[in-house]
N, C-alpha and C positions, 0 to 999 in steps of 0.2 A: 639215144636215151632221152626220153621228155623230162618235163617239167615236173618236182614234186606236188601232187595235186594233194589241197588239204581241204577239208571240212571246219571249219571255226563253228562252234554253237554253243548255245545262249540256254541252255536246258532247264526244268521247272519254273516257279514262279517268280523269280527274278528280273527285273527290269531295268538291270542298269547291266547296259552294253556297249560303255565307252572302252574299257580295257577291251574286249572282244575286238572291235574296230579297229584298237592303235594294233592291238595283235597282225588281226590282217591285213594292214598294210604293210606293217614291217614285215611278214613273210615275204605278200606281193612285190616288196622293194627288194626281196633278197632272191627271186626269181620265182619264187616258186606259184600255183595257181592256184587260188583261194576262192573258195565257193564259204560265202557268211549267210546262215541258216534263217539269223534272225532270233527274234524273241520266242519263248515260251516254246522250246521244243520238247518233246520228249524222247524217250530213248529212240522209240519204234521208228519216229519221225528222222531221227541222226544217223543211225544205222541205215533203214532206208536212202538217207541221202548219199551216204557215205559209196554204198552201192550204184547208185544210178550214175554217179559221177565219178564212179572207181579212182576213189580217192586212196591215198597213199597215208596220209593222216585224220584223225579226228582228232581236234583241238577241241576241250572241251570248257569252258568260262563258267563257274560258280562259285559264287558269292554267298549264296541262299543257306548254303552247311548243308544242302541237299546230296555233295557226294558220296554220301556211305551208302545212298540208295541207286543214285541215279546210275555212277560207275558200274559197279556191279552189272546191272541190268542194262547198259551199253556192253560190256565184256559176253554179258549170258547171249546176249541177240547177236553177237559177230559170231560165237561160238556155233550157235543154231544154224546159220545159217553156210557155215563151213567158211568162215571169214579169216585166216589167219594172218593176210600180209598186211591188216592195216594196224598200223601205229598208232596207241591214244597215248594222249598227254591230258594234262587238267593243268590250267591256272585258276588262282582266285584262291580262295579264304578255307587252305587247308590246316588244320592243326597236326601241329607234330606227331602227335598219338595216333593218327590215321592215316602218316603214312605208310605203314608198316603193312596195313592189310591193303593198302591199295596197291603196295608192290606185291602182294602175293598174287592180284590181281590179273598183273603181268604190267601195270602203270608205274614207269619207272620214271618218265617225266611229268614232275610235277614242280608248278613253280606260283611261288607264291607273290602277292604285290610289290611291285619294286623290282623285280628280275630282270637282269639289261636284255633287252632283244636279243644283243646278236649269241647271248647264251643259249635264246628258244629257238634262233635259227641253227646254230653249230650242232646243240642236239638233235632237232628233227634229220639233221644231215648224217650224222651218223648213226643213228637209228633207224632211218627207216628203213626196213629190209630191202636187201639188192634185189628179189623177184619185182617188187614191188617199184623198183625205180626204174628196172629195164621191160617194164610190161608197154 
């Protein structure tokens, strides 16, 4: 069995990418293999990355209050492309009233500022599907 391999990304216009970074290390410190996308992605950009480096998660950083658009259209582009073992999560600046359609989404982790690591690590561990951990 390898390594959980994740995606970290920094999506719309948003510029601040330190929570993104302390994220990725503490994955990287909890084994798993972190590929950080960087600033100002967009969906097409994360999805693509997500694929090329057949990642197991996309960890998604927003701050901006961009997720009611950006989620979605991360979800619609895995769907497109017949994407079903990868895991998203979102941290950053979600309000209570949206988590509701983010979980219909199929985004069941979500964590907002202040959330202890080893909580993002224990869930990515048990969520990410088992095709996806034995591929």
């Amino acid at each position: 069995m390898r390594n959980i391999r994740v995606v970290i990304a920094k999506p719309g216009l948003d510029g601040h990418d330190r929570g993104a970074k302390v994220i990725a290390r503490a994955l990287r410190d909890a084994g798993m293999e972190v590929i950080y996308t960087g600033l100002r992605q967009t969906p097409e950009q994360i999805v693509g990355a997500a694929l090329q480096e057949d990642a197991d998660v996309i960890g998604l950083s927003i701050l901006s209050g961009a997720h009611n658009h950006i989620c979605p259209r991360v979800i619609e582009l895995l769907q497109t492309k017949d994407i079903t073992d990868v895991l998203v999560v979102v941290g950053g600046i979600i309000p209570d009233v949206d988590v509701p359609k983010l979980n219909e989404l199929g985004i069941t982790g979500i964590f907002p500022p202040g959330t202890p690591m080893q909580v993002i690590v224990e869930f990515i561990r048990q969520h990410v599907r088992p095709a996806a951990s034995a591929r």
